[in-house]
N, CA, C and O atoms as a GROMACS GRO file, in nm:
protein
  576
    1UNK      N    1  -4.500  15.731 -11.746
    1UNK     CA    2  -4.366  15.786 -11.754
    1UNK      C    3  -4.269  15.690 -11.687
    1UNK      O    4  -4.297  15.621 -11.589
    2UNK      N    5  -4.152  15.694 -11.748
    2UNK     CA    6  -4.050  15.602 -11.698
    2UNK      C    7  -3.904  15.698 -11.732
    2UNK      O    8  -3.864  15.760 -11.831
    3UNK      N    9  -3.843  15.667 -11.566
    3UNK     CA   10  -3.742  15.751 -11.564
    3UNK      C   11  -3.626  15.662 -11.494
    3UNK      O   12  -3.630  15.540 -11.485
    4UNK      N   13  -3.532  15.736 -11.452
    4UNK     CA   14  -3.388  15.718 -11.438
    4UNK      C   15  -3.318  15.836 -11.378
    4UNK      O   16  -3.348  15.944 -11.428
    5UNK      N   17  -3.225  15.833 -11.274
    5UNK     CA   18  -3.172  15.927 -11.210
    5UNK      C   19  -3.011  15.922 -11.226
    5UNK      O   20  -2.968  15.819 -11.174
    6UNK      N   21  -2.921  15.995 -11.276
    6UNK     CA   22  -2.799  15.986 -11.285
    6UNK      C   23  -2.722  16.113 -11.267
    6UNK      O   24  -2.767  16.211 -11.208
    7UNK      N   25  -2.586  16.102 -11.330
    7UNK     CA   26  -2.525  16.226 -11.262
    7UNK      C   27  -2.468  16.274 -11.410
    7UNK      O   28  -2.484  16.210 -11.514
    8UNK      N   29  -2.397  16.401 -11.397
    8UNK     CA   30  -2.286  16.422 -11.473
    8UNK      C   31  -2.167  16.394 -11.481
    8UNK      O   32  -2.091  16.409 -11.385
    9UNK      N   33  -2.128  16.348 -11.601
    9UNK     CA   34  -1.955  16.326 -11.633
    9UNK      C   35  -1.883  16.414 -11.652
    9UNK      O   36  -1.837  16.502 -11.580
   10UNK      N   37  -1.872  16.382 -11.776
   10UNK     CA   38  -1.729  16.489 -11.853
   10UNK      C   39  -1.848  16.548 -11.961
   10UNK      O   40  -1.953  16.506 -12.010
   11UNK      N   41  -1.741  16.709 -11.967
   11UNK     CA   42  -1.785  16.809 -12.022
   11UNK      C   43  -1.692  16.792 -12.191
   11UNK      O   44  -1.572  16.813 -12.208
   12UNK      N   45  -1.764  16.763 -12.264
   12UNK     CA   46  -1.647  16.763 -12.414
   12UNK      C   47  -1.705  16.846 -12.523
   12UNK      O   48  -1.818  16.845 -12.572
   13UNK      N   49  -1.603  16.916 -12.548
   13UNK     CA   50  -1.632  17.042 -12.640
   13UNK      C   51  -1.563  17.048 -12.804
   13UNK      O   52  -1.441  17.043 -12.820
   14UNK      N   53  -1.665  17.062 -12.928
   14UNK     CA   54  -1.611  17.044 -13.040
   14UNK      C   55  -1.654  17.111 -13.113
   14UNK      O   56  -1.770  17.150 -13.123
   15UNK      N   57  -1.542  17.138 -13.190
   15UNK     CA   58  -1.578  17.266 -13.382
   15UNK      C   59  -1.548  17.173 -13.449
   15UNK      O   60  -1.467  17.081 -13.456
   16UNK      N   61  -1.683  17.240 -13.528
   16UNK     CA   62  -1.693  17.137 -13.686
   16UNK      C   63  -1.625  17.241 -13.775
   16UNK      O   64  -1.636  17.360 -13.744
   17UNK      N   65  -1.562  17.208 -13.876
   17UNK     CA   66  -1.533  17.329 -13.952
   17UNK      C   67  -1.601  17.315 -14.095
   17UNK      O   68  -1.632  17.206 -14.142
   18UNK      N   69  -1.619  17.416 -14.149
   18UNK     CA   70  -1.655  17.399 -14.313
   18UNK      C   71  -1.666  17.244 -14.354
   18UNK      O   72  -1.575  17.162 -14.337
   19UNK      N   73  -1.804  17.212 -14.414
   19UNK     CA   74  -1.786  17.120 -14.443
   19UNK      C   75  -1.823  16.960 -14.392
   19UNK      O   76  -1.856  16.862 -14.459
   20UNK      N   77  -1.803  16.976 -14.243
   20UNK     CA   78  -1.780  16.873 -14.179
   20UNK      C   79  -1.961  16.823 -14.191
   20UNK      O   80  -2.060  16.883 -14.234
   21UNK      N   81  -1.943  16.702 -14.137
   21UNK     CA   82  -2.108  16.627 -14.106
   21UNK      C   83  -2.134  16.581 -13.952
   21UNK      O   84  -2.119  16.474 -13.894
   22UNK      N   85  -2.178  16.705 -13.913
   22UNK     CA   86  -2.244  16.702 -13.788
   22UNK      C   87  -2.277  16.599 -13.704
   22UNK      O   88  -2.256  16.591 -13.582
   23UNK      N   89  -2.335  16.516 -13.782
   23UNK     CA   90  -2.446  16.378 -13.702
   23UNK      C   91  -2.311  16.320 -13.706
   23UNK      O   92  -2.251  16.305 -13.599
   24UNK      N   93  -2.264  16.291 -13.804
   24UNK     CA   94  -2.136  16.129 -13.789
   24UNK      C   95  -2.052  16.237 -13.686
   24UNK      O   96  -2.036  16.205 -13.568
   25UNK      N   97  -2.012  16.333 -13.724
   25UNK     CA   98  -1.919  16.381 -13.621
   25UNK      C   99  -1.969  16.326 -13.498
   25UNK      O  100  -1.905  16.227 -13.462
   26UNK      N  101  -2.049  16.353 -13.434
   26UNK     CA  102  -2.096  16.390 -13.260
   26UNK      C  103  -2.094  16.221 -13.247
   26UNK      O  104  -2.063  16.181 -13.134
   27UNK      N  105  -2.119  16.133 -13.333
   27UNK     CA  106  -2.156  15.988 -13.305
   27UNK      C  107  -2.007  15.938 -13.313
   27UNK      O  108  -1.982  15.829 -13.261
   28UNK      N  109  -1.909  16.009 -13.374
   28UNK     CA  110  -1.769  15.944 -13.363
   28UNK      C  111  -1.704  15.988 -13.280
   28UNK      O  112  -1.634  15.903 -13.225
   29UNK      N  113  -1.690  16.137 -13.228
   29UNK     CA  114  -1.658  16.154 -13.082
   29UNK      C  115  -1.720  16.036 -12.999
   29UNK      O  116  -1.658  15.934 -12.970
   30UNK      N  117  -1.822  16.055 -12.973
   30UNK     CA  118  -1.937  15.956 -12.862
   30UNK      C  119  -1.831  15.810 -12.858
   30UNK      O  120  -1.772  15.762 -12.761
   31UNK      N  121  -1.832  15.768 -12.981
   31UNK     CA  122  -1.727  15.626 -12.975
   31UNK      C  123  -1.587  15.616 -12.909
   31UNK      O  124  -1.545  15.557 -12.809
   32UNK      N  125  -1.521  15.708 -13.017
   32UNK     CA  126  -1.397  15.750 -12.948
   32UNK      C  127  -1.404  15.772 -12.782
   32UNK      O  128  -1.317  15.719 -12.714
   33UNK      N  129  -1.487  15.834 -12.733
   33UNK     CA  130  -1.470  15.881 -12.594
   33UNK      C  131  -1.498  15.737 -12.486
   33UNK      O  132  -1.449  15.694 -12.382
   34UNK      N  133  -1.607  15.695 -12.581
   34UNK     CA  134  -1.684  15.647 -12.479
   34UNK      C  135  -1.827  15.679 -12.381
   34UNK      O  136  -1.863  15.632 -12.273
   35UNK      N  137  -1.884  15.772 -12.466
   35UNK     CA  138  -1.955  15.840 -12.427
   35UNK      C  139  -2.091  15.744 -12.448
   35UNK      O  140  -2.109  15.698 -12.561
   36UNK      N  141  -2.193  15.711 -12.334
   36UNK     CA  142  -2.281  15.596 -12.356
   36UNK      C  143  -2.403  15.700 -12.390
   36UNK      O  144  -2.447  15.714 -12.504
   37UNK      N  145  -2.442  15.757 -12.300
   37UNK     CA  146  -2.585  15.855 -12.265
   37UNK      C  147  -2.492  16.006 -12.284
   37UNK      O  148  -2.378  16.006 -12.238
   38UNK      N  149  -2.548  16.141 -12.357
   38UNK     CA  150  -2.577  16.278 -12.328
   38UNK      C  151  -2.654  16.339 -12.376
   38UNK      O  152  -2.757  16.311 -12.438
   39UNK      N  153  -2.588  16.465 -12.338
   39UNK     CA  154  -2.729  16.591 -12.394
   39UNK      C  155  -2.616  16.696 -12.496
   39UNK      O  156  -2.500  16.737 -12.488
   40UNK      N  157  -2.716  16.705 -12.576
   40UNK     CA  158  -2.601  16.823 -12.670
   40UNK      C  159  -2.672  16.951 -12.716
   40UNK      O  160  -2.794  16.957 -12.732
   41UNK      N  161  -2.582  17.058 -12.738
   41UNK     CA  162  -2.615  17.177 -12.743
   41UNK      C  163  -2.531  17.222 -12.866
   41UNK      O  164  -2.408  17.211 -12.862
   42UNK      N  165  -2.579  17.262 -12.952
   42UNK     CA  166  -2.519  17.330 -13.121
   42UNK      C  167  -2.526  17.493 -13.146
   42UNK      O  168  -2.627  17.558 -13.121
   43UNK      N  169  -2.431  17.538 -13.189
   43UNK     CA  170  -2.470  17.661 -13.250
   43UNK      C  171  -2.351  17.696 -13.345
   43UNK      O  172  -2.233  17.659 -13.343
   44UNK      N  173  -2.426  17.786 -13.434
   44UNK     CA  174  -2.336  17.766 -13.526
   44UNK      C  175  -2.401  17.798 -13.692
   44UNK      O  176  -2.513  17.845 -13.708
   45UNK      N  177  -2.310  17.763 -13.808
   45UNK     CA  178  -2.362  17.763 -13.904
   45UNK      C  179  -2.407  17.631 -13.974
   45UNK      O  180  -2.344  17.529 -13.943
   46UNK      N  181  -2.513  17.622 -14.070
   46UNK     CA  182  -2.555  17.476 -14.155
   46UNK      C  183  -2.539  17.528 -14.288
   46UNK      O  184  -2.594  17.631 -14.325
   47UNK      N  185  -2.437  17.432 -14.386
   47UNK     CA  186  -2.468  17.483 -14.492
   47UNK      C  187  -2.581  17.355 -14.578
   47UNK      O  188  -2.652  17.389 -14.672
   48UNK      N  189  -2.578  17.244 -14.537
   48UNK     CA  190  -2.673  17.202 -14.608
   48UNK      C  191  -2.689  17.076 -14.485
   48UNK      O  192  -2.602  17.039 -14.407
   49UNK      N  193  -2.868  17.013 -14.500
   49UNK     CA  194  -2.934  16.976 -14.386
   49UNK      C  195  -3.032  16.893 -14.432
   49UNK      O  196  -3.077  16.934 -14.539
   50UNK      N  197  -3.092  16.774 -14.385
   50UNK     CA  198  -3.234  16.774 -14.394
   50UNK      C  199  -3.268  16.744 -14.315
   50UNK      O  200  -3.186  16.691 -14.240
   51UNK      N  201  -3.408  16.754 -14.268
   51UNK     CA  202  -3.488  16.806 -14.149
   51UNK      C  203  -3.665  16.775 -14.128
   51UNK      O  204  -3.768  16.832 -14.160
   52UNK      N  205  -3.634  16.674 -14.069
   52UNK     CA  206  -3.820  16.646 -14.040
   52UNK      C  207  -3.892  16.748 -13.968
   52UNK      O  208  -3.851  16.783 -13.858
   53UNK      N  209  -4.011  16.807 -14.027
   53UNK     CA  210  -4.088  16.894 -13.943
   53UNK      C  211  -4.211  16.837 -13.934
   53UNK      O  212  -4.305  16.889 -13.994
   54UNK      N  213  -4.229  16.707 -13.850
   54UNK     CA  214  -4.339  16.650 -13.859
   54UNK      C  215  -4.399  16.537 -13.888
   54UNK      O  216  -4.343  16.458 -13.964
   55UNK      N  217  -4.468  16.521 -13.858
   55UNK     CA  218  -4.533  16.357 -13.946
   55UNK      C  219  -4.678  16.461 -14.043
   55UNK      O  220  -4.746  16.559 -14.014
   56UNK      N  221  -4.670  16.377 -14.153
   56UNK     CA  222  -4.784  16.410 -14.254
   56UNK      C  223  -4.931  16.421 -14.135
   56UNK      O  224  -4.979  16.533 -14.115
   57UNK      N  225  -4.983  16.314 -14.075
   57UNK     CA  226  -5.085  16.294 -14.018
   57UNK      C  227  -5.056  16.268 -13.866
   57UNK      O  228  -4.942  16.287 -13.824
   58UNK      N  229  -5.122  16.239 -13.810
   58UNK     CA  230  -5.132  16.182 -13.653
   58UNK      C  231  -5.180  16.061 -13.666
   58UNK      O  232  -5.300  16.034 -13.660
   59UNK      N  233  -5.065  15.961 -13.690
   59UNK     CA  234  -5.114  15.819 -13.724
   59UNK      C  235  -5.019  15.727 -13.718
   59UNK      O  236  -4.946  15.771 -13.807
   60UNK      N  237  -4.958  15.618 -13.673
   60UNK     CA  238  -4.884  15.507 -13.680
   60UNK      C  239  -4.856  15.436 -13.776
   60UNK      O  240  -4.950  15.424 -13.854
   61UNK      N  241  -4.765  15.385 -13.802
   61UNK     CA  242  -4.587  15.475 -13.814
   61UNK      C  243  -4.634  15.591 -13.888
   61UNK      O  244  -4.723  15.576 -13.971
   62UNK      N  245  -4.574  15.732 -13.862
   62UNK     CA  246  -4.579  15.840 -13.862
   62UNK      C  247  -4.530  15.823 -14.048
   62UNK      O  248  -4.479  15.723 -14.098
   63UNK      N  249  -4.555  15.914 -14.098
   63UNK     CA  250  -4.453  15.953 -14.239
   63UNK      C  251  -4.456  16.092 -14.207
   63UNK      O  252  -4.545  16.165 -14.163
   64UNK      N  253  -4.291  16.116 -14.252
   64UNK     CA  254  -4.235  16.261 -14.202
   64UNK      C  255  -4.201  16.351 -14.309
   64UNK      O  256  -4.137  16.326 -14.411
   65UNK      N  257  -4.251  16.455 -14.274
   65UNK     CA  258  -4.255  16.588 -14.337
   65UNK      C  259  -4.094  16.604 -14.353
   65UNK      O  260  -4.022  16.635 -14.257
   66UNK      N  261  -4.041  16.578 -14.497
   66UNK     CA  262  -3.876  16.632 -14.503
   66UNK      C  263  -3.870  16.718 -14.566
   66UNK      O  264  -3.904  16.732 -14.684
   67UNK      N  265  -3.810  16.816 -14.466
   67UNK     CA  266  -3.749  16.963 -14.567
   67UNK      C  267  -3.608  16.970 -14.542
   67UNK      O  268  -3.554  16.928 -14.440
   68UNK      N  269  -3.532  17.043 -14.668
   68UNK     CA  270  -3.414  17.052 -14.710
   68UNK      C  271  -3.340  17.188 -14.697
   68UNK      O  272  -3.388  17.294 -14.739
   69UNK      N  273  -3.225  17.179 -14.637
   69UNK     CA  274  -3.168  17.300 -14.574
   69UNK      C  275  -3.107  17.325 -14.711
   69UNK      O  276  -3.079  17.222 -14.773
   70UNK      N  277  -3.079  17.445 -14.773
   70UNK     CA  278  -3.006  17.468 -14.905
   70UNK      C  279  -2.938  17.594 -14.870
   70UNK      O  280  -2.993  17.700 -14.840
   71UNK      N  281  -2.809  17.572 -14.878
   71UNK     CA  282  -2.726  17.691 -14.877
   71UNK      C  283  -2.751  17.763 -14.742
   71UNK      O  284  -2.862  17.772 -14.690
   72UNK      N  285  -2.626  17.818 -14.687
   72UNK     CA  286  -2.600  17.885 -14.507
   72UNK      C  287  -2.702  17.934 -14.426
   72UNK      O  288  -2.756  18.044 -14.442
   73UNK      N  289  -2.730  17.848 -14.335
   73UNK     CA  290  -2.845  17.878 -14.237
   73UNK      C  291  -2.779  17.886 -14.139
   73UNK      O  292  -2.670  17.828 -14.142
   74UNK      N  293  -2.822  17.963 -14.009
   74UNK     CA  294  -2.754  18.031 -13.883
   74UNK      C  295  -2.893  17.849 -13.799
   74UNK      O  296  -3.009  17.824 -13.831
   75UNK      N  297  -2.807  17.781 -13.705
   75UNK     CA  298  -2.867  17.676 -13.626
   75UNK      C  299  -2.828  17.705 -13.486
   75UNK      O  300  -2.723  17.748 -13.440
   76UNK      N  301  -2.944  17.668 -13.430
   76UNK     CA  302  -2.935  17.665 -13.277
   76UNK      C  303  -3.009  17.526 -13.207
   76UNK      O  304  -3.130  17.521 -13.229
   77UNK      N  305  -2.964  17.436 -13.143
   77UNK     CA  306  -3.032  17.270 -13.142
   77UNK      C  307  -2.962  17.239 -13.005
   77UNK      O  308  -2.861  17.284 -12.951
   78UNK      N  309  -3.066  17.133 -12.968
   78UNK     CA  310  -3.046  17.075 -12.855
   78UNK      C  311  -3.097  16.922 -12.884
   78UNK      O  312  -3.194  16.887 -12.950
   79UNK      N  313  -2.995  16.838 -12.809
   79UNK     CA  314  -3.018  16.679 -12.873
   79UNK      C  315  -2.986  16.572 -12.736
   79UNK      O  316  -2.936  16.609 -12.630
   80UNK      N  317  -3.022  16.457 -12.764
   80UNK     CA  318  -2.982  16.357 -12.678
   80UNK      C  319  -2.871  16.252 -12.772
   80UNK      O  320  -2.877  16.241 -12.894
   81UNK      N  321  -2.771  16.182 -12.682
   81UNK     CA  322  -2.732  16.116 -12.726
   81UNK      C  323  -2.737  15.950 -12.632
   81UNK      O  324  -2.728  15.949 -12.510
   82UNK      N  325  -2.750  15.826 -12.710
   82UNK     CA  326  -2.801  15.748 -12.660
   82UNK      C  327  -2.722  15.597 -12.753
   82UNK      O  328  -2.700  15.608 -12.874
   83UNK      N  329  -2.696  15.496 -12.695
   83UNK     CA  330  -2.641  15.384 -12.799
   83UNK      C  331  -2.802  15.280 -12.853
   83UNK      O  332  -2.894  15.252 -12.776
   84UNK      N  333  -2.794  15.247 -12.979
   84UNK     CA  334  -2.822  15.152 -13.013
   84UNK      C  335  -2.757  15.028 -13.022
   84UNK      O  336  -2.660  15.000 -12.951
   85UNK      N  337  -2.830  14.910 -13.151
   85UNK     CA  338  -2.730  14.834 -13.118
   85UNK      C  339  -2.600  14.810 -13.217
   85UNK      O  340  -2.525  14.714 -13.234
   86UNK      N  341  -2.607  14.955 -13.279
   86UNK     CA  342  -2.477  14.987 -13.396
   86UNK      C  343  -2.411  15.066 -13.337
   86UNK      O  344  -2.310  15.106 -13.395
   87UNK      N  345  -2.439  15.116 -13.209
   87UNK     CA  346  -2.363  15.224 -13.135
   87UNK      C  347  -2.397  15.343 -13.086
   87UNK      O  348  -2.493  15.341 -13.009
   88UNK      N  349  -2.337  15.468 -13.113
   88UNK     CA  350  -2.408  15.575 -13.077
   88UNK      C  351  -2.495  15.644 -13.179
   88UNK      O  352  -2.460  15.630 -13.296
   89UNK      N  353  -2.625  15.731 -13.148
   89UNK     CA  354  -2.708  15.797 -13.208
   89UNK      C  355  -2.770  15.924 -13.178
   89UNK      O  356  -2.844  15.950 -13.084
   90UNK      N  357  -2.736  15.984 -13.253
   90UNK     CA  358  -2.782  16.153 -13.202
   90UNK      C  359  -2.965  16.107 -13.246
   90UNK      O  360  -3.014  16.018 -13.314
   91UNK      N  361  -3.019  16.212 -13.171
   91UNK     CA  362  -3.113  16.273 -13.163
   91UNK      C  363  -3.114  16.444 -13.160
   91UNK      O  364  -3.102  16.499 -13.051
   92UNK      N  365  -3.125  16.506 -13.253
   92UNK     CA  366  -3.080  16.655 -13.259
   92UNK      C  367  -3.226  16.744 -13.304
   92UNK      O  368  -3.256  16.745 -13.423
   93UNK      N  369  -3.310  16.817 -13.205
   93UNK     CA  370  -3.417  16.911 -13.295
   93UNK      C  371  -3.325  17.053 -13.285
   93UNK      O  372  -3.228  17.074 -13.212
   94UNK      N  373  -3.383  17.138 -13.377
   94UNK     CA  374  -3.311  17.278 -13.380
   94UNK      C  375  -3.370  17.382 -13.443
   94UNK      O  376  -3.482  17.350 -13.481
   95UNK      N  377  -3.343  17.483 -13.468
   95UNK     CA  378  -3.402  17.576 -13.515
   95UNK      C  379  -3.270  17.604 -13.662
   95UNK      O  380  -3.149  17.582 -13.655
   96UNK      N  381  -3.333  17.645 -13.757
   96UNK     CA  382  -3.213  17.681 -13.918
   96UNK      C  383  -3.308  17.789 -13.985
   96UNK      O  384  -3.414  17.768 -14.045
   97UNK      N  385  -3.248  17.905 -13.962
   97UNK     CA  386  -3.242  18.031 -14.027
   97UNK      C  387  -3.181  18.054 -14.110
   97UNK      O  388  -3.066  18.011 -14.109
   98UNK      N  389  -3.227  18.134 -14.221
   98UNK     CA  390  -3.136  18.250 -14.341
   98UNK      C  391  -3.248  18.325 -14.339
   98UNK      O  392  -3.342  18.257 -14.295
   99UNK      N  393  -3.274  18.413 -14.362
   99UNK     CA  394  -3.337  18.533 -14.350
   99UNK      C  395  -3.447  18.555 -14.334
   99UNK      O  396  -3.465  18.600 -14.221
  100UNK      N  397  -3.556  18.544 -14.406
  100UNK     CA  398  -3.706  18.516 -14.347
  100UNK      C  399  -3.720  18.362 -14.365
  100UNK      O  400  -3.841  18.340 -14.379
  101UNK      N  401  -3.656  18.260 -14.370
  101UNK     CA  402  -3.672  18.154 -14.421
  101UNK      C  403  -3.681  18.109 -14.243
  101UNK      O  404  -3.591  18.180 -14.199
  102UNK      N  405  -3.726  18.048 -14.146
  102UNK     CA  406  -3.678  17.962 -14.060
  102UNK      C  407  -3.735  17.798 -14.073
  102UNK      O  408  -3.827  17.768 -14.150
  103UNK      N  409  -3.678  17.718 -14.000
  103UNK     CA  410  -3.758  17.571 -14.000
  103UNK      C  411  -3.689  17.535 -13.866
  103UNK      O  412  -3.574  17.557 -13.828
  104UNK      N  413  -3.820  17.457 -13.790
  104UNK     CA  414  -3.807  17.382 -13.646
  104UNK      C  415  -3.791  17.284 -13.707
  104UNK      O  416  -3.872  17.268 -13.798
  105UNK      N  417  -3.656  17.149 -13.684
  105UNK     CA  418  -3.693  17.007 -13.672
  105UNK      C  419  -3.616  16.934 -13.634
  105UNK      O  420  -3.544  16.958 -13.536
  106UNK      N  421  -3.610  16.790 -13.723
  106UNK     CA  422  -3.541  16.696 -13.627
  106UNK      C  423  -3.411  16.654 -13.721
  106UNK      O  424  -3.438  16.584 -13.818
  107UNK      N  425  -3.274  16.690 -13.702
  107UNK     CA  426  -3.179  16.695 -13.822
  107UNK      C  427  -3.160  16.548 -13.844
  107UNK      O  428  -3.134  16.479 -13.745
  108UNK      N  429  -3.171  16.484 -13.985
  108UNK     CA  430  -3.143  16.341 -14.025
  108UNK      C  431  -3.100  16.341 -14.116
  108UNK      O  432  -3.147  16.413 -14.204
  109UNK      N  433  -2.981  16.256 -14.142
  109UNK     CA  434  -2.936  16.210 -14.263
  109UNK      C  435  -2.785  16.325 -14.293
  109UNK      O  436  -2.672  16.318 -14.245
  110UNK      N  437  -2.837  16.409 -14.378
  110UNK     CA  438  -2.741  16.499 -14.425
  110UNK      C  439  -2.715  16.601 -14.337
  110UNK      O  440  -2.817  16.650 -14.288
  111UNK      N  441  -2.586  16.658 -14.293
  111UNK     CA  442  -2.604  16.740 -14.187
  111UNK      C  443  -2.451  16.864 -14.225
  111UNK      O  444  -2.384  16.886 -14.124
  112UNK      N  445  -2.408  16.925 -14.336
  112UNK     CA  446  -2.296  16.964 -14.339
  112UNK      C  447  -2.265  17.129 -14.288
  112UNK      O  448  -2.350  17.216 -14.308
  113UNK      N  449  -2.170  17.150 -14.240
  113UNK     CA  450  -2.188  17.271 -14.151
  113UNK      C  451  -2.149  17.414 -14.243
  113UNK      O  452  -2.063  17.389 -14.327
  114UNK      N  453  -2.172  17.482 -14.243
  114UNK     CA  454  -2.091  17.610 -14.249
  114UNK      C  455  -2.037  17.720 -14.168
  114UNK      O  456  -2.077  17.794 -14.078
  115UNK      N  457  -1.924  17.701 -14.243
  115UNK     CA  458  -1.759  17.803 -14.209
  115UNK      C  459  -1.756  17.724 -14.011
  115UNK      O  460  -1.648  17.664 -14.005
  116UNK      N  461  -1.803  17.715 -13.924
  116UNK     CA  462  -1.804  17.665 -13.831
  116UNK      C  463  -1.916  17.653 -13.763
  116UNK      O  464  -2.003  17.738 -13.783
  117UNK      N  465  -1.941  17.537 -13.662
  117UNK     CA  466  -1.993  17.507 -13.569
  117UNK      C  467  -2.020  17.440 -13.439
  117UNK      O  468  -2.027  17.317 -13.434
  118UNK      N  469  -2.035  17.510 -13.339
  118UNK     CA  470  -1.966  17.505 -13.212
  118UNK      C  471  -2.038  17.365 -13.120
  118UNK      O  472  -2.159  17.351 -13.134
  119UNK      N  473  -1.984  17.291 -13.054
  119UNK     CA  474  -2.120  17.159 -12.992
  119UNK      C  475  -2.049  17.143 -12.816
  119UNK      O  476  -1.936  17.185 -12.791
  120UNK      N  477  -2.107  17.101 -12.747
  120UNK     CA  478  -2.104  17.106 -12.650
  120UNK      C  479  -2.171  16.997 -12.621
  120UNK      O  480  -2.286  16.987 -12.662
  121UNK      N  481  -2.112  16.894 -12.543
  121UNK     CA  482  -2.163  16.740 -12.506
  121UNK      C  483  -2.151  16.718 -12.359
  121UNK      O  484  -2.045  16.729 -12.297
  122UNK      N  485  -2.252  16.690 -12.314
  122UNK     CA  486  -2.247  16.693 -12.153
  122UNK      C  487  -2.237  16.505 -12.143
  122UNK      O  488  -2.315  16.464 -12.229
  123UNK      N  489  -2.204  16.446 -12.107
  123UNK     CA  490  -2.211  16.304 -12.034
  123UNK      C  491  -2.314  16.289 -11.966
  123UNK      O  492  -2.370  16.393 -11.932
  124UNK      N  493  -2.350  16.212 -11.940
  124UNK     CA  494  -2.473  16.155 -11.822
  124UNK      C  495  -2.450  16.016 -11.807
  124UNK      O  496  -2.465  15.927 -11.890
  125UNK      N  497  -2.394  16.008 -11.633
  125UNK     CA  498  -2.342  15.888 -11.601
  125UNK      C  499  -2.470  15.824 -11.534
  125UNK      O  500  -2.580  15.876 -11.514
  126UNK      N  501  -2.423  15.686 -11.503
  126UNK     CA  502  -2.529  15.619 -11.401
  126UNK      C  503  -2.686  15.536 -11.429
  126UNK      O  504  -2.765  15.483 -11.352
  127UNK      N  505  -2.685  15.547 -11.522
  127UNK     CA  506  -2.791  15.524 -11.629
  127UNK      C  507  -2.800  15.424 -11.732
  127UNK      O  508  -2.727  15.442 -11.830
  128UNK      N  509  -2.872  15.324 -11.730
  128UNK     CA  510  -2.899  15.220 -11.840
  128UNK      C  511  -3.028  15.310 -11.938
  128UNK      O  512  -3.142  15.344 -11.906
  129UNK      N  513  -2.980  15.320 -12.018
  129UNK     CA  514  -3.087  15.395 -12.158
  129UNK      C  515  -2.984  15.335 -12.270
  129UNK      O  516  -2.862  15.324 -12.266
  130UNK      N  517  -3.085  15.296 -12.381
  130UNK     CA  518  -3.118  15.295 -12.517
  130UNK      C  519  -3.178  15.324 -12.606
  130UNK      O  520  -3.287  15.381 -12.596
  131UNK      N  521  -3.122  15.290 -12.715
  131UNK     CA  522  -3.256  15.321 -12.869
  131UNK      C  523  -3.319  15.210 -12.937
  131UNK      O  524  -3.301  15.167 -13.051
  132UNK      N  525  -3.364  15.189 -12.882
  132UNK     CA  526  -3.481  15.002 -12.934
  132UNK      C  527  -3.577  15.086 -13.044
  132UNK      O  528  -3.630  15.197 -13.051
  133UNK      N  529  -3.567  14.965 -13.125
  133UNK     CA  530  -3.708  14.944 -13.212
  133UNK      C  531  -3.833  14.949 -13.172
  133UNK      O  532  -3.878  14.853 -13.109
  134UNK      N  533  -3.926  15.075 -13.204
  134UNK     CA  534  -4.027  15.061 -13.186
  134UNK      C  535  -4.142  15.011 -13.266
  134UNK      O  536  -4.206  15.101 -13.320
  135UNK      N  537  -4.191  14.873 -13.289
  135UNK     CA  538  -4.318  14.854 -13.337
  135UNK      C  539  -4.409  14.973 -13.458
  135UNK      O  540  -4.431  15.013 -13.573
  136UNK      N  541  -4.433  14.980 -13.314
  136UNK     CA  542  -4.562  15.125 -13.390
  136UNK      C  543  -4.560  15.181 -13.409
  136UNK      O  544  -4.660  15.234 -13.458
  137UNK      N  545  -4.457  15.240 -13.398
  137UNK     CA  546  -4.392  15.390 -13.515
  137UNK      C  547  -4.281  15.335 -13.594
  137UNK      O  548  -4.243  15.393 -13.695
  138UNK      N  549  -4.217  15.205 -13.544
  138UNK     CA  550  -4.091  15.256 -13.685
  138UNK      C  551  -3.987  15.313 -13.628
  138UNK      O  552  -3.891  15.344 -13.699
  139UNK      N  553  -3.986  15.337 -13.505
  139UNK     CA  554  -3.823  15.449 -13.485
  139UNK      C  555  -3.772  15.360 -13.367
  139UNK      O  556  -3.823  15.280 -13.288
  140UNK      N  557  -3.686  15.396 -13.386
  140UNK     CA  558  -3.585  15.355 -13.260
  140UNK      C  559  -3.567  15.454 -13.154
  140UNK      O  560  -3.487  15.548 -13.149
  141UNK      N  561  -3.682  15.406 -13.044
  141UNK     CA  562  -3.670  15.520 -12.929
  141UNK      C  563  -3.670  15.505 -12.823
  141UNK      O  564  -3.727  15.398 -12.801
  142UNK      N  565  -3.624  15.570 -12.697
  142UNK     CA  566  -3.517  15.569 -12.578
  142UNK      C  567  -3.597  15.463 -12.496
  142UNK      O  568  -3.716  15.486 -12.472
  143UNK      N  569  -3.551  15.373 -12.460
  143UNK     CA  570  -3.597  15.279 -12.346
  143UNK      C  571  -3.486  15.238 -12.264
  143UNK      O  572  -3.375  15.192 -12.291
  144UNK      N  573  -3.556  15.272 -12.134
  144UNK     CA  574  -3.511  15.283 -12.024
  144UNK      C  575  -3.520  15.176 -11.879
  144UNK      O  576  -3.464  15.209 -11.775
   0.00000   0.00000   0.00000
């Protein structure tokens, strides 16, 4: 394990409305602000999503299980935010409901909201973290 000790910044709070795209949203605040390292918290509606639940196998580089959010799901997610070397990058898992339907995962790519959704971005100062290329999986993940 490898860690890092820092503090809190600024508290920044945002509605997506109808429509909007979640991931670029939170990554263009992050720019705009200046925001290097946080943690984020979602709730709200998804009207359309896609969503890794998984890797097929337990094996290097992973291939990921993609499922597709279709039409208004109720979301609840918690994420990190972190720069690469294009800038900022969410990391978002969550939960997306419509009625007996649910799915746990990791939101990528398409992310559009419905009627609203609420985010909450905490800062985390003090801290050298990134998103490097990893080798053996293929992803770009937090090194510290």
């Amino acid at each position: 394990m490898k860690y890092q000790s820092g503090g809190m910044g600024r508290v920044v709070i945002a509605r997506f409305d109808d429509g909007d795209d979640v991931l670029r949203g939170l990554e263009s605040l992050a720019e705009k602000e200046g925001i290097k390292a946080g943690v984020l918290y979602l709730i709200g509606g998804m009207r359309r999503g896609n969503v890794v639940a998984g890797p097929k196998n337990d094996e290097l580089p992973p291939v990921p299980v993609w499922k597709e959010l279709k039409g208004p799901h109720e979301v609840v997610a918690i994420g990190t935010l972190f720069h690469d070397e294009e800038g900022p990058k969410v990391h978002l898992h969550g939960a997306f409901g419509r009625a007996d339907d649910v799915r746990v995962g990791c939101l990528r790519e398409l992310s559009e909201t419905f009627l609203l959704l609420e985010a909450v971005v905490m800062e985390i100062t003090g801290i050298e973290a990134r998103r490097e290329l990893d080798p053996a999986s293929g992803l770009k993940l937090l090194r510290l």
